[in-house]
N, C-alpha and C positions, 0 to 999 in steps of 0.2 A: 241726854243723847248718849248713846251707847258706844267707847271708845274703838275704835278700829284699830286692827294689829297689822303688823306691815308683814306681807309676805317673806316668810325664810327664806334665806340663802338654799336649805337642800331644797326647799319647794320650788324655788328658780330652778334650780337646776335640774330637778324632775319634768317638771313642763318641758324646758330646750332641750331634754334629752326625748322625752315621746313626742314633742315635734319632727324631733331627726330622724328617730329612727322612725315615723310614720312617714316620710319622705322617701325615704332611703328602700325601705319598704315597697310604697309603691313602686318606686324603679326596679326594684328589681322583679316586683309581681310582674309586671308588663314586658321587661325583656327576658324572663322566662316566657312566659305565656308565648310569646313573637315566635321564641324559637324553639316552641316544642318541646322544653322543658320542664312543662309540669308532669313528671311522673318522680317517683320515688322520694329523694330529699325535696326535688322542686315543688313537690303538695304543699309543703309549708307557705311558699309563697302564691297561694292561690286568691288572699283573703283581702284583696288591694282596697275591694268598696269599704269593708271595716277598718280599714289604715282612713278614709275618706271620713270616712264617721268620728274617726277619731282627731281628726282636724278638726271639724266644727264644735265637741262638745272644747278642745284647747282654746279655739276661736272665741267663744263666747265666755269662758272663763279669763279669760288674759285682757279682752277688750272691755269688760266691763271692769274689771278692778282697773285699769289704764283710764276707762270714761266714765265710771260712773258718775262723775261729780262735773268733767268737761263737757262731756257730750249733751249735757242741757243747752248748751250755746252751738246748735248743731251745724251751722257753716263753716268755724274750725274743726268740728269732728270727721265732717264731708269731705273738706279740703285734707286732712291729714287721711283718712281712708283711701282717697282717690291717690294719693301719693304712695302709699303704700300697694294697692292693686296693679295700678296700670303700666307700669316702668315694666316689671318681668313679666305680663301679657303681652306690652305690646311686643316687646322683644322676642317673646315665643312667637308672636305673629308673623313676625320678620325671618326669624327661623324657619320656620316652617313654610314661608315663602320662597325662601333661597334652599330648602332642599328639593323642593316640589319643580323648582327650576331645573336643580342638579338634576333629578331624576328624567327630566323633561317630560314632565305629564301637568305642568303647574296648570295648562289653557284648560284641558282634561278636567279639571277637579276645583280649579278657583268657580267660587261662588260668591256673588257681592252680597244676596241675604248672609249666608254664614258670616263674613266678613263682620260687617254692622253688627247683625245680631250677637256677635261673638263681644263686640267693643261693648254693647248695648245692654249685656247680660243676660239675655234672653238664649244662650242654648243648652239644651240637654241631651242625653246621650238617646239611642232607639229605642232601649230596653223599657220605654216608660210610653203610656199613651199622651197625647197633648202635649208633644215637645213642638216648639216653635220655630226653633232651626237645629239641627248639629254643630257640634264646634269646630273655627272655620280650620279648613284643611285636613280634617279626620285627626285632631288631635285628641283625644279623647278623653284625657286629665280636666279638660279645663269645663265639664261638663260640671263641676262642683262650684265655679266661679259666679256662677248667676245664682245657686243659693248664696254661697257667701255675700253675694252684691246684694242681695235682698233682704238676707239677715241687717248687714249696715245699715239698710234706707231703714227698718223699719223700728231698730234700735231706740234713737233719738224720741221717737212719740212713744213708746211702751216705757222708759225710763221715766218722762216728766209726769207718765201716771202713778207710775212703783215709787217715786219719790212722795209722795203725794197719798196715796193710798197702795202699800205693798202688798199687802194680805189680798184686796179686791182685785187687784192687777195679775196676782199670781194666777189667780181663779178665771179670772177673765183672758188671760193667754190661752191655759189649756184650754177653755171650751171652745176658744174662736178657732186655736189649732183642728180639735176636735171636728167643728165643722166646715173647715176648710178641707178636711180630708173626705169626708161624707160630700162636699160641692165637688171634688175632683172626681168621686168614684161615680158620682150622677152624670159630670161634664167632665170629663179630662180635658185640662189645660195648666200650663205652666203655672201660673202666679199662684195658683191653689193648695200645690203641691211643693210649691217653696214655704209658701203659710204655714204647712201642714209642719213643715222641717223645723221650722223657727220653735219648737217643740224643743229639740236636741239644745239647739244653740241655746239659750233661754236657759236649758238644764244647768250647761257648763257657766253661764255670768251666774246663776243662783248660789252652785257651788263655792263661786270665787266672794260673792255678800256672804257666803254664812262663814266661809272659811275667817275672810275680815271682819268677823263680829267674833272671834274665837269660837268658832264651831269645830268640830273635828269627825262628826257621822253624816251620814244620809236623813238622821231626824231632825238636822238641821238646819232642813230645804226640804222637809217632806213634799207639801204643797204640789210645787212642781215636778217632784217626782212622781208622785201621784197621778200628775194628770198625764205624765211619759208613758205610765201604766197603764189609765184609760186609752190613750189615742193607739196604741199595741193593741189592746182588745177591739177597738173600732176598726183597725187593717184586720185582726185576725176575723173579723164579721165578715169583712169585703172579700177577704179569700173564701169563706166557707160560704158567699154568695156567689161570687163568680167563678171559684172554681181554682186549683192550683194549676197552673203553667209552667213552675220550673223553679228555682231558688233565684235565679238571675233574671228574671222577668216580673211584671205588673202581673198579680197582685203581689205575691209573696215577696218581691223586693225590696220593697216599703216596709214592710212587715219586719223586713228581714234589717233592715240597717236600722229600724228605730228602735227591734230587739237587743242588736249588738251595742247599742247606744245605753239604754237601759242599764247593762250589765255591764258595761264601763265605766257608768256613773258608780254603781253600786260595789262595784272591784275596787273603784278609786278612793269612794269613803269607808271601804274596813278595814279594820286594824292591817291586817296583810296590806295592805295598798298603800297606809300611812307610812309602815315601814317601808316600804321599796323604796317611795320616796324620800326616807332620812338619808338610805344608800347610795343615792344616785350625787352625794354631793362632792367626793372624788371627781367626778367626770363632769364640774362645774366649767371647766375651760373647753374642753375639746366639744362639749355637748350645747355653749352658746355658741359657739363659731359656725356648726353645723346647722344649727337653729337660724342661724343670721340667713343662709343661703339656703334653706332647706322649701321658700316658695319658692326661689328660681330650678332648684332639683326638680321639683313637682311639675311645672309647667314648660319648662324643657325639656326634659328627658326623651317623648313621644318622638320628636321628630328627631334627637340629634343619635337616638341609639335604638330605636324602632323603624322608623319612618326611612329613614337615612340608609341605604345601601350601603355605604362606602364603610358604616358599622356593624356589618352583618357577620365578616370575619371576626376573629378573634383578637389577630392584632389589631383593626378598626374595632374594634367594641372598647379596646384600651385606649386607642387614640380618641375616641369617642367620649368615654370616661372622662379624663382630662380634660377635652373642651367644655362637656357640661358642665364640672365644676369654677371651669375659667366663669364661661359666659353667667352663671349663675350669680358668680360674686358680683362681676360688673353689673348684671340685672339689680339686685337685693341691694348693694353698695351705691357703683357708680351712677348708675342713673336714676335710682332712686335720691340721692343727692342731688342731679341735675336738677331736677325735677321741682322740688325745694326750695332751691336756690333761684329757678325762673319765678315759680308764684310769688315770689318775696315783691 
């Protein structure tokens, strides 16, 4: 059996550091956006769905080297999952209930599908055909939570085969990817186009196995990068069939984040990539702390510095600031603890 190396310290700290700043990022995509600030320097922050993409290929590298070996006993992977999702949703849910209040339009806009569907994993944002619900209260972030929820259920059964048969497993993801994206462009519907995704995520756990076998390129996980590169050419089919719509629309959208996905993988394993990441081990303290609360940044933000009136000013968007960072630690921290503590 082939020894496994334990991840470095600057490679920790490179991960908590592109977890943060993909958080951090998205917040500020979306309170420019809100207010009319994408022109000039705010162009930079136009690229929030690529911050998106860049959580799940983290997502699937971090959780696989954490389960690869636990998550064959999948009802403590389940219960540790659910502990970790549901504390800072539900709390955004809550949020986002007590602004919609403040605002006095909560009768207006509460919807019980969103609601459920939102707990249930089941929504996505408009821009995609066969979404099932929106995310409840027009939060808009949390439209990546039902892939993530999807990526975990289906985790547990694609490992007990890779463990088992790696080489068939890897070949057998992409093509099922493959034709789950070829089922969505026939029938759009949700679960198809989550399938399709498990593509990206799958990239980043392959990365995190070749890296622990002492790998250090892209030919190290070719495989699966491979088939990132077919399931690219199968959306770019689906466009040059149906037609371009827009960069921020079905088809080209899909297209467009498992492109940016692609070339993240492949940024991240060249030698330029390995360096950044030797660099980033200075910023090993400030860059886990931010990482600790960077899903409650993610999943708050919408309502407490978008959504929220009372943060539209300048000084509310700093008194705003502040609160998100409170309620995120308590989300990430405290009741993620609760939470722990009750299942026991």
């Amino acid at each position: 059996m082939q020894q496994r190396v334990r991840i470095s310290p600057s490679v920790v700290a490179s991960l908590d550091a592109a977890r943060a700043l993909a958080a951090i990022y998205v917040v500020l995509h979306h309170v420019t956006g809100a207010r009319g600030w994408h022109v000039g320097i705010g162009r930079v922050f136009v690229f929030g769905q690529e911050a998106v993409i860049a959580f799940f290929l983290l997502s699937g590298f971090v959780i696989f080297a954490n389960e690869r070996d636990r998550a064959l006993a999948p009802g403590g992977y389940y219960r540790r999952r659910i502990q970790r999702i549901y504390p800072a949703l539900i709390a955004a849910m809550l949020v986002s209930t007590a602004v919609a209040w403040d605002k006095g339009d909560l009768a207006a806009r509460f919807s019980v599908s969103e609601l459920f569907g939102t707990l249930a994993g089941l929504q996505d944002n408009f821009f995609k055909p066969g979404t099932i619900v929106y995310p409840y209260l027009d939060n808009d972030p949390l439209w990546s939570l039902s892939y993530e929820l999807g990526f975990y259920l289906i985790f547990p059964l694609v490992l007990r085969a890779w463990h088992r048969y790696p080489r068939r497993t890897n070949h057998l993801v992409g093509a099922a990817c493959c034709a789950a994206y070829v089922l969505y462009a026939v029938w759009p519907n949700h679960p198809a186009l989550v399938a399709a995704y498990f593509m990206l995520w799958w990239c980043g756990g392959m990365a995190a196995d070749a890296y622990l076998r002492g790998g250090s390129s892209v030919r190290d996980f070719v495989t699966p990068v491979g088939w990132l590169v077919s399931l690219c050419g199968v959306m770019a089919a689906v466009v040059a069939i149906v037609g371009h719509r827009g960069f921020s629309f079905y088809p080209m959208l899909p297209l467009r984040h498992l492109g940016v996905g692609l070339s993240m993988v492949l940024l991240a394993s060249s030698a330029p990539g390995r360096a950044a990441a030797r660099r980033c081990l200075p910023l090993a303290r400030p860059a886990a702390w931010l990482a600790s609360i960077s899903y409650g940044l993610y999943v708050l933000h919408y309502p407490v510095l978008v959504d929220w009136p009372r943060a539209w000013s300048i000084p509310g968007l700093i008194g705003g600031a502040l609160v998100l960072v409170a309620l995120a630690w308590l989300s990430d921290h405290w009741l993620s603890r609760m939470m722990r503590q009750a299942w026991r």
